[in-house]
VOVEX-115799 format. One record per residue: x, z, y of N, C-alpha, C in turn; residue in three letters. Coordinates in steps of 0.02 Angstrom, whole numbers, padded with zeros to 5 digits, always signed. Atoms other than C-alpha are relative to their C-alpha. Last residue first. Layout:
BEGIN
XZYXZYXZYALA ...
REM end
This chain:
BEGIN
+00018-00013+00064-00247-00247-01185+00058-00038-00034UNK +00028+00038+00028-00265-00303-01018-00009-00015-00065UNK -00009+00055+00091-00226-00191-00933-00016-00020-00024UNK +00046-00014+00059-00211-00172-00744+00024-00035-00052UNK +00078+00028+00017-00080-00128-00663-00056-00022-00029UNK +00039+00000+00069+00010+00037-00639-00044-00066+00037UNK -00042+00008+00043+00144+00047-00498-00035-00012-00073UNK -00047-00062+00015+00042+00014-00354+00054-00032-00059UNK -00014-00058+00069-00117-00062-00397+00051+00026+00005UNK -00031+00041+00060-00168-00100-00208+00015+00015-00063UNK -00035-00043+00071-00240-00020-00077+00028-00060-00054UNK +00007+00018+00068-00249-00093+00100+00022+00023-00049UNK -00039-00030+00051-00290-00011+00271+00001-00030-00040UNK +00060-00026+00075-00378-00095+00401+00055+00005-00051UNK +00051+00038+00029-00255-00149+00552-00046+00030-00067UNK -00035+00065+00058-00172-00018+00658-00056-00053-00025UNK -00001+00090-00014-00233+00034+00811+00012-00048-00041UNK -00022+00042+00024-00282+00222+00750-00015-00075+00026UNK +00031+00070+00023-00375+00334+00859+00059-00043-00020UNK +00037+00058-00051-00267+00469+00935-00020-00037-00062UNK -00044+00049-00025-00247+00627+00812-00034-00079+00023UNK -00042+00076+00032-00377+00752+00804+00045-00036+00030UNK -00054+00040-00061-00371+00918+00879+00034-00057-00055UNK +00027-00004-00082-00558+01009+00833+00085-00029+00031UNK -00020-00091-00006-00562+00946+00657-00012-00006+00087UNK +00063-00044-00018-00685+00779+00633+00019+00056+00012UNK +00032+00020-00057-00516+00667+00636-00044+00056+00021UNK -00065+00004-00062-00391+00771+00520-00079-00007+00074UNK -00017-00078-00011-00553+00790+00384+00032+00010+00083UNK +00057-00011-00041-00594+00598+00395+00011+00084+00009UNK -00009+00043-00057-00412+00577+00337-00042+00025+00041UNK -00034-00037-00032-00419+00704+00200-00006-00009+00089UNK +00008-00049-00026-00555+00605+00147+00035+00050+00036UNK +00058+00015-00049-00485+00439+00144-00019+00071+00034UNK -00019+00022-00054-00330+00482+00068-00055+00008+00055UNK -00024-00049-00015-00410+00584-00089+00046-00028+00086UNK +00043-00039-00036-00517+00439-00102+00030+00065+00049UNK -00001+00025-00065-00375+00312-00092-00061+00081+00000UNK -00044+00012-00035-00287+00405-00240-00021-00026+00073UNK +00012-00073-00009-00435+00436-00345+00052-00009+00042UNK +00066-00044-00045-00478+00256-00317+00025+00056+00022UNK -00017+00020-00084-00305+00203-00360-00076+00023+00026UNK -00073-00039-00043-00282+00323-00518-00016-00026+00054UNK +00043-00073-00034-00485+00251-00567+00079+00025+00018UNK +00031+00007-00056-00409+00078-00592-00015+00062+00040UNK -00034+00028-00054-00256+00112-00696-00050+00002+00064UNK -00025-00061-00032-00351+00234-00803+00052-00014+00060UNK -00047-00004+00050-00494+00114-00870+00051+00044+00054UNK -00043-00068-00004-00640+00168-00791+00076-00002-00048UNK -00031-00026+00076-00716+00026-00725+00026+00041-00010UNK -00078+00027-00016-00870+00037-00610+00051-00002-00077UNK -00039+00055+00023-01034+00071-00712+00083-00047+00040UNK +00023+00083+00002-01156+00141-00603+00058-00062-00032UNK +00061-00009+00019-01158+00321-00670-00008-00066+00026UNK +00009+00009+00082-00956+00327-00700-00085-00013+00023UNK -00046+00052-00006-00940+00284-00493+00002-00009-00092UNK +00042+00040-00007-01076+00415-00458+00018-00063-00038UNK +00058-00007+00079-00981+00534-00556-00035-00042+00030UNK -00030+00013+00063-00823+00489-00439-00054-00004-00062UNK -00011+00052+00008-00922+00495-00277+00053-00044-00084UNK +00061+00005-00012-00986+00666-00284-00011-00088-00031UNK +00038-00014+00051-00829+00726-00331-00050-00043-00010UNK -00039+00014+00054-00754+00655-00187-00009+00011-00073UNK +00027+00090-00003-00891+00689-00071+00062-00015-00066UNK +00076+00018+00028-00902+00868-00160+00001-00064+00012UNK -00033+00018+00092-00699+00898-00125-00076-00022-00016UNK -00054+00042+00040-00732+00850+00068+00011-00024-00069UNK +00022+00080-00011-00867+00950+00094+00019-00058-00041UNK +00070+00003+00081-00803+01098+00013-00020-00048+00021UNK -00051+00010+00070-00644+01073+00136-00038-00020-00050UNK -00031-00044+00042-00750+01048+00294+00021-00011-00075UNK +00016+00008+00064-00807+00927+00416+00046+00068-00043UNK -00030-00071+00016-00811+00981+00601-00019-00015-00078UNK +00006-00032+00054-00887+00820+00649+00002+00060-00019UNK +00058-00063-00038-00828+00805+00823-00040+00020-00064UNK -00013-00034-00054-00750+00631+00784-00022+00039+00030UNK -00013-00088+00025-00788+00565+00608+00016+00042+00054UNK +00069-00023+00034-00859+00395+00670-00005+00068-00025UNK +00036-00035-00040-00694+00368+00755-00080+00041+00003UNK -00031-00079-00007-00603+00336+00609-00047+00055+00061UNK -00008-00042+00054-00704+00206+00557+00009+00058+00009UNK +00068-00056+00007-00707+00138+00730-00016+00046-00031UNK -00009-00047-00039-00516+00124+00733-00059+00018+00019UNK -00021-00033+00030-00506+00024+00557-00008+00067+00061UNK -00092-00003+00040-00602-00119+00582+00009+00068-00007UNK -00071-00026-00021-00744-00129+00706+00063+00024-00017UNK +00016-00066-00001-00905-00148+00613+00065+00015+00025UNK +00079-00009+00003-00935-00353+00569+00000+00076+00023UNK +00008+00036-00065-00736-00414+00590-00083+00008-00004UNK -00066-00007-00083-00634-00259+00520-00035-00074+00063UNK -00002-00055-00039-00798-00221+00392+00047-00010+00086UNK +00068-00001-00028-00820-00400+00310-00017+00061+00056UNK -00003-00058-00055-00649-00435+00292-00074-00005+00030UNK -00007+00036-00052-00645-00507+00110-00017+00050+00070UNK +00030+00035-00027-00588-00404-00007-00013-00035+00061UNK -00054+00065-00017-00420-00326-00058-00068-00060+00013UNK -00010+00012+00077-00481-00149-00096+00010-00065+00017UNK -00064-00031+00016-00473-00092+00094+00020-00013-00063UNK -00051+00017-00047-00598-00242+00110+00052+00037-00016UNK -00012+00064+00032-00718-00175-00021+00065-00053+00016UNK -00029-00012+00067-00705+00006+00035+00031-00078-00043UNK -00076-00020-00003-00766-00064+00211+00043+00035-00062UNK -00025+00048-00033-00908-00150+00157+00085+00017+00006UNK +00006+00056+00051-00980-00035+00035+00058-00060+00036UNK -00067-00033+00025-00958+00095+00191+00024-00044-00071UNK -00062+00004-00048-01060-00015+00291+00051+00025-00038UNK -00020+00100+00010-01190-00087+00160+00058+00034+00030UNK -00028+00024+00067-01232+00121+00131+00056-00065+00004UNK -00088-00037-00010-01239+00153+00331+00029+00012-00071UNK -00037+00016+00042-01376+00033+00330+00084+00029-00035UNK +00009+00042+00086-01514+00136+00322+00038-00045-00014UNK +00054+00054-00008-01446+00262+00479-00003-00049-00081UNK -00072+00032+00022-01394+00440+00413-00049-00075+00035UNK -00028+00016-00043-01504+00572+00506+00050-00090-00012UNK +00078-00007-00033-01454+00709+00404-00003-00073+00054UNK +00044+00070-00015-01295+00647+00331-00067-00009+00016UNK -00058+00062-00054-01178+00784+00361-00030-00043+00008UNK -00006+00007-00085-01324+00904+00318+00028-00038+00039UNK +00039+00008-00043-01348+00837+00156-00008-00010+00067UNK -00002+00080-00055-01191+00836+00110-00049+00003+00030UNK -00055-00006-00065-01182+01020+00036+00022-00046+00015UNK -00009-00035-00019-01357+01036-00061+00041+00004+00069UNK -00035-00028+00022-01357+00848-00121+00012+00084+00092UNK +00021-00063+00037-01531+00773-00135+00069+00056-00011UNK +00046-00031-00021-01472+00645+00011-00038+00054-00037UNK -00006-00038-00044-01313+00624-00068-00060+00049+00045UNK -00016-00082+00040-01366+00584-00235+00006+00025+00058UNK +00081-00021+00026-01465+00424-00144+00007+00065-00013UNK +00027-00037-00057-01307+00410-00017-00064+00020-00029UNK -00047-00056-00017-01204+00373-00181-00042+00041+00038UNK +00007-00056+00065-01340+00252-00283+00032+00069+00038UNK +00087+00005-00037-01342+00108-00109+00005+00067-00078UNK -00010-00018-00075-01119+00153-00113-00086+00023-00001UNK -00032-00092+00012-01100+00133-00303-00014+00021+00075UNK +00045-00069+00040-01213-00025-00300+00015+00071+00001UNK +00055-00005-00041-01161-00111-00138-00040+00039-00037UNK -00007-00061-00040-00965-00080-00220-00083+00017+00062UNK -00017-00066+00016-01027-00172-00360-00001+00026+00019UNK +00052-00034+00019-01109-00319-00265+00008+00084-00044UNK +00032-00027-00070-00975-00352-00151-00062+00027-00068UNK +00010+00020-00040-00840-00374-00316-00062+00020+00035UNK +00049+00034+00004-00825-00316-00489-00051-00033+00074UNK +00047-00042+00012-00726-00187-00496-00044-00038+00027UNK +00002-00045+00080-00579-00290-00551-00052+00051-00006UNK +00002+00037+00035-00615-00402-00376-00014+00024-00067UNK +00055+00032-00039-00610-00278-00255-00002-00049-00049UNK +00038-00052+00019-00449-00218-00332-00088-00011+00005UNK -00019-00057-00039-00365-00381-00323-00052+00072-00028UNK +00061-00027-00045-00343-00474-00478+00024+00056+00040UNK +00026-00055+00013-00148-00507-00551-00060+00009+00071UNK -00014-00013+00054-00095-00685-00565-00027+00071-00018UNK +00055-00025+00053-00185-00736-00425+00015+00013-00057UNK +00011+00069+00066-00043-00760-00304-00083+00048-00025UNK -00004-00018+00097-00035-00623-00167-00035-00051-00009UNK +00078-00009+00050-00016-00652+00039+00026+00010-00075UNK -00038-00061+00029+00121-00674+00183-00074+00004-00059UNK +00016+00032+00053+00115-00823+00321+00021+00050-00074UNK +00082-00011+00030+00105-00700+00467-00015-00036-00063UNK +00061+00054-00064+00307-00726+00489-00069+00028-00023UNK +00035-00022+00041+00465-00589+00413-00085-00058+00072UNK +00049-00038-00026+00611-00603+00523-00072-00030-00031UNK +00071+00034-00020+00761-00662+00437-00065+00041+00022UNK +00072-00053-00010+00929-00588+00444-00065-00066+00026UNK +00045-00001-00043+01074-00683+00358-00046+00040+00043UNK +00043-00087-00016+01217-00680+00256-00021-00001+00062UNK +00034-00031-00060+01269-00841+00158-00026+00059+00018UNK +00026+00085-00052+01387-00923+00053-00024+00034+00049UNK +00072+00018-00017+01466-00742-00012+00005-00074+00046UNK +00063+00032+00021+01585-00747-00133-00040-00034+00007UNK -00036+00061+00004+01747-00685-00034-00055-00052-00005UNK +00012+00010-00060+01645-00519-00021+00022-00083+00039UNK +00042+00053+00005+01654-00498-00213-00031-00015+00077UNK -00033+00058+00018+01785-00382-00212-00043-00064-00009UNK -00071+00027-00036+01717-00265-00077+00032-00068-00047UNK +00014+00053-00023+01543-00233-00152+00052-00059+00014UNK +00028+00020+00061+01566-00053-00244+00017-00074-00003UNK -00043-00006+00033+01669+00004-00099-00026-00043-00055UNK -00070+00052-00025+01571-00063+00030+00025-00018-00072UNK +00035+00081+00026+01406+00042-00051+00075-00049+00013UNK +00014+00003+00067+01497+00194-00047-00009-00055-00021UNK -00085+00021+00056+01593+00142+00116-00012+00029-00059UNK -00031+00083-00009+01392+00097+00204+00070-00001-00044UNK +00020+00012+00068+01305+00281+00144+00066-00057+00007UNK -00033-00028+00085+01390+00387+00268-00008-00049-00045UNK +00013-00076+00020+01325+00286+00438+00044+00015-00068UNK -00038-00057-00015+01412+00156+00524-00027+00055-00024UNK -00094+00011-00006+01359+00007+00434+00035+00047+00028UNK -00017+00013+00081+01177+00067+00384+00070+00014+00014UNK +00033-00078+00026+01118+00129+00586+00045+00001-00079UNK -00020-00052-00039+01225+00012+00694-00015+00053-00040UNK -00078+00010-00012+01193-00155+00592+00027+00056+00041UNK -00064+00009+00044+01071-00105+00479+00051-00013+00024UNK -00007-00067+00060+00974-00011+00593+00029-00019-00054UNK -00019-00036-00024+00977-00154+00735+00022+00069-00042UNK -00061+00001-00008+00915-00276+00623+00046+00022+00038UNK -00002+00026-00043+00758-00145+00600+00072-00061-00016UNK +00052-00032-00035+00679-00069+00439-00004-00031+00090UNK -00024-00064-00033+00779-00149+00328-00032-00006+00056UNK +00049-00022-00044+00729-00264+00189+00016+00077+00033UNK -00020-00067-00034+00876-00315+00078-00050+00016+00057UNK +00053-00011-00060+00862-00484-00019-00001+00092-00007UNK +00018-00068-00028+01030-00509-00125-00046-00003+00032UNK +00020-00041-00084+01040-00683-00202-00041+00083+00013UNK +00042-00046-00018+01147-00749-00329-00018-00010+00062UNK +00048+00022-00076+01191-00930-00389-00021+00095-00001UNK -00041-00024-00042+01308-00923-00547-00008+00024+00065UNK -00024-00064+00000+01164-00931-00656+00060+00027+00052UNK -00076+00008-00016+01118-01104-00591+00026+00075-00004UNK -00007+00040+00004+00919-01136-00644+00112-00020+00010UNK +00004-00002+00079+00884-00938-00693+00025-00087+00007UNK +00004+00058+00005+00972-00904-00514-00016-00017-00071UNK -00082+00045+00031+01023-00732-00521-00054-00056-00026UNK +00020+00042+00044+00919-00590-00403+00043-00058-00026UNK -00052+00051+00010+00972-00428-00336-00039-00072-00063UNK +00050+00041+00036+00791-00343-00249+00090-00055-00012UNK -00050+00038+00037+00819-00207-00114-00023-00047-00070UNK +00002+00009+00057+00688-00088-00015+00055-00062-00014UNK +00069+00000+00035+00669-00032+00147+00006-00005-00092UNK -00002+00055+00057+00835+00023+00182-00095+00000-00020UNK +00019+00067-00033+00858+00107+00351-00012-00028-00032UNK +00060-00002-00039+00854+00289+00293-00015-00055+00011UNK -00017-00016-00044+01006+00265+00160-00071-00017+00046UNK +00005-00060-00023+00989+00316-00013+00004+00007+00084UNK +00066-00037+00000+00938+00182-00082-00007+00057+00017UNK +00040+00047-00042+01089+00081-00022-00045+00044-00001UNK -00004-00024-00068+01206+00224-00091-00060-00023+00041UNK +00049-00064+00011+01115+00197-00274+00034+00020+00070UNK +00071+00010+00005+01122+00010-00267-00026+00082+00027UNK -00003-00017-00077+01309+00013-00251-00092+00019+00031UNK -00009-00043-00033+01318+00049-00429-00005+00018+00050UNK +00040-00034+00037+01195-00077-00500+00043+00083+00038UNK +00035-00014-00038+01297-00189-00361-00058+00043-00040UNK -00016-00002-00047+01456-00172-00476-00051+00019+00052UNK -00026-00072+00012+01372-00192-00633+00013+00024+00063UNK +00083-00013-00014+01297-00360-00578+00009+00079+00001UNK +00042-00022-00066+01467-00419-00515-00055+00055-00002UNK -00017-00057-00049+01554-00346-00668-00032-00015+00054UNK +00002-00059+00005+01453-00465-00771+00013+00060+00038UNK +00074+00015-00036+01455-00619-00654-00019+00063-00054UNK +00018-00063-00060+01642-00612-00639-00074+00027-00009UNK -00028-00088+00043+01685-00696-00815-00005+00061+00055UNK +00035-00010+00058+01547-00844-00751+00036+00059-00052UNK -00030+00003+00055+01611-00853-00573-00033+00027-00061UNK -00033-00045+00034+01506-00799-00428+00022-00022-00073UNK +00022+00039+00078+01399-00888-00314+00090+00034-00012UNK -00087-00008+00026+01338-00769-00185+00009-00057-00044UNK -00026+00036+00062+01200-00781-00061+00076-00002-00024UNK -00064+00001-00011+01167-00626+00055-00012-00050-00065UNK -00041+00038+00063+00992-00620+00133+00056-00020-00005UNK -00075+00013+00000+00924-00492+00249+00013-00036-00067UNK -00041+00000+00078+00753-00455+00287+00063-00042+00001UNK -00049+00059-00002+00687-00375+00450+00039-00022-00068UNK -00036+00007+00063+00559-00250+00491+00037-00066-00001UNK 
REM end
């Protein structure tokens, strides 16, 4: 990935029609495969001061893939008189120094951190073991295989990395489901299973939080589904998954 910055500074009877202008061009950009995402911003200390940031997928795909494809003389057009404008247009390449403020808690945090998810996890495998259609999956289960999955939920929720450097990150995980043969009713029961546990030890339930649960669960499991069938896909290299709030965050009333 690669981000692109275009500074403008733009006259004070232009700086309406500019904004108008790229409000229209906005809707080719977003339409074209290479665009990660877009972001016009205006200088609250020197209004005249813009800057475009443009995240595109390669700098090779904006400059061969964007500029010569369909979308580029929608967007041009929109853009063209304010091309004079620009101070600068760049591509920057994106470093390991990358993280979230504390203005909004992580998830792992709003549910109340390692000891929460050690309660809904050490309560889950308790229902599980009296439960008809888990049972069998977890015949067998070892005693800490609560702390582990506690662990790794906590992490994919924005905790600390207790799973990717204590239990092999994200490509053991997966591999733990391999030969399984898990099934559908399975599936919807752990998910079930795990939602009424999740009201019975007090997580929160306001409606922001529980959308991203129900959202990673329904991920998760599917997931472990894929692996334990009979032609899983290769072992994942990536790094440990992270959830986040998305488009809803929390409220605060």
């Amino acid at each position: 990935m690669i981000v692109e910055y275009i500074r403008y500074r733009i006259a004070e009877s232009d700086r309406q029609g500019f904004e108008q202008a790229y409000a229209r061009a906005a809707v080719p950009l977003g339409q074209a495969e290479h665009c990660v995402d877009y972001e016009l911003a205006r200088c609250a200390d020197d209004p005249g001061a813009y800057t475009l940031r443009i995240r595109w997928t390669s700098a090779e795909d904006h400059l061969e893939g964007f500029r010569k494809g369909e979308h580029f003389p929608a967007f041009f057009a929109e853009i063209r008189p304010y091309v004079e404008a620009v101070e600068e247009m760049r591509h920057y390449e994106v470093t390991d120094v990358a993280g979230k403020g504390g203005s909004v808690p992580t998830l792992y945090a709003w549910a109340g951190g390692a000891e929460a998810f050690d309660r809904l996890f050490t309560r889950f495998y308790a229902r599980v073991a009296e439960d008809g259609v888990l049972a069998p999956v977890f015949a067998g289960m070892h005693p800490d295989h609560p702390q582990h999955v506690a662990a790794w939920l906590g992490e994919v929720f924005g905790g600390p990395a207790r799973y990717s450097t204590g239990h092999g990150g994200h490509r053991h995980m997966a591999s733990r489901h391999l030969g399984r043969g898990l099934t559908e009713e399975q599936r919807r029961r752990w998910v079930a299973l795990l939602t009424d546990t999740a009201d019975e030890v007090g997580l929160p339930d306001d409606p922001e939080f529980r959308a991203v649960l129900a959202y990673y669960l329904e991920w998760g499991t599917r997931m472990a589904l894929l692996y334990s069938g009979p032609n899983p896909p290769p072992l994942p290299e990536s790094p440990m998954p992270r959830w986040e709030w998305g488009i809803t965050p929390p409220y605060r009333g």
